[in-house]
C-alpha positions in Angstrom: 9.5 -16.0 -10.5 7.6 -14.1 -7.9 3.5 -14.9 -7.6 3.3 -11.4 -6.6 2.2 -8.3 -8.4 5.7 -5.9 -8.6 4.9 -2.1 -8.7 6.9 0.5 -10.8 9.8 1.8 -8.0 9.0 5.1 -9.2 5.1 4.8 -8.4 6.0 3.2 -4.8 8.1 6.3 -4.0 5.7 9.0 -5.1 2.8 7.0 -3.2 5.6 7.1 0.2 6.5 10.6 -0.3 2.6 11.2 -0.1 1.9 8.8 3.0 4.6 10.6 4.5 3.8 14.1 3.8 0.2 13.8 3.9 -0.5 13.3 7.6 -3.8 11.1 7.7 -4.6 8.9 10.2 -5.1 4.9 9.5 -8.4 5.1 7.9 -7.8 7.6 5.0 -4.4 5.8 4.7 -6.0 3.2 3.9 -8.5 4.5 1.8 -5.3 5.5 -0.3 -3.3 2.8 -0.4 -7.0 1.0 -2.0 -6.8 3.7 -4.3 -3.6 3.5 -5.3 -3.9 -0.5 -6.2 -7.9 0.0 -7.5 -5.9 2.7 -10.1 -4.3 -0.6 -11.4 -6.8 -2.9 -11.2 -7.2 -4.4 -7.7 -10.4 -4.3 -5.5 -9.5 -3.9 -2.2 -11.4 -4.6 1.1 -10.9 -1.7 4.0 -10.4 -4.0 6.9 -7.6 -5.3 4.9 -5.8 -2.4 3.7 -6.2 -1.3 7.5 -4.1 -4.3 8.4 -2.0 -3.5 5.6 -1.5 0.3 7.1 -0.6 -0.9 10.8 2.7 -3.1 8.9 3.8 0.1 6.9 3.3 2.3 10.0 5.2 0.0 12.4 8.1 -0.7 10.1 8.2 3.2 9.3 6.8 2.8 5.4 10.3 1.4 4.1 10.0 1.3 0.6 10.5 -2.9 1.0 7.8 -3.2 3.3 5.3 -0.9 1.0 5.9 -2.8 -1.9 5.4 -6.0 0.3 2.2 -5.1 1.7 1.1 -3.7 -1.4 1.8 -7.3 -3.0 0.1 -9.5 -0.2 -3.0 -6.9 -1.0 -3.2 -7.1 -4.6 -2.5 -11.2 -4.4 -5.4 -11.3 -2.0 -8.2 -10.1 -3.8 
């Protein structure tokens, strides 16, 4: 069994279909991905949702690399 927190399939696609509809640039993407896991319970620090953005972006926010960054950010804080 996974260490890492698994997010509803449905809530991961809704949250892509925003990032990629939405057009913000890495700071306010990361302001929503920390929304997005502080709706569920997980403080987030901005420099590393950042880091967390610059993944996403470079492997063009697949669902699996979403859900794996999203994982590695709620295990980290």
């Amino acid at each position: 069994m996974s260490a890492f927190e698994k997010f509803p399939a449905n809530d991961l696609a809704l949250l892509r279909t925003e990032l990629l509809r939405s057009g913000l640039d890495c700071f306010q993407t990361a302001e929503l991905l920390a929304g997005f896991l502080a709706q569920r319970g997980y403080g987030v620090s901005t420099d590393e949702a950042r880091a967390a953005v610059t993944h996403i972006e470079a492997a063009g926010c697949t669902l699996p690399c979403l859900q794996e960054q999203l994982e590695k950010l709620a295990v980290v804080m």
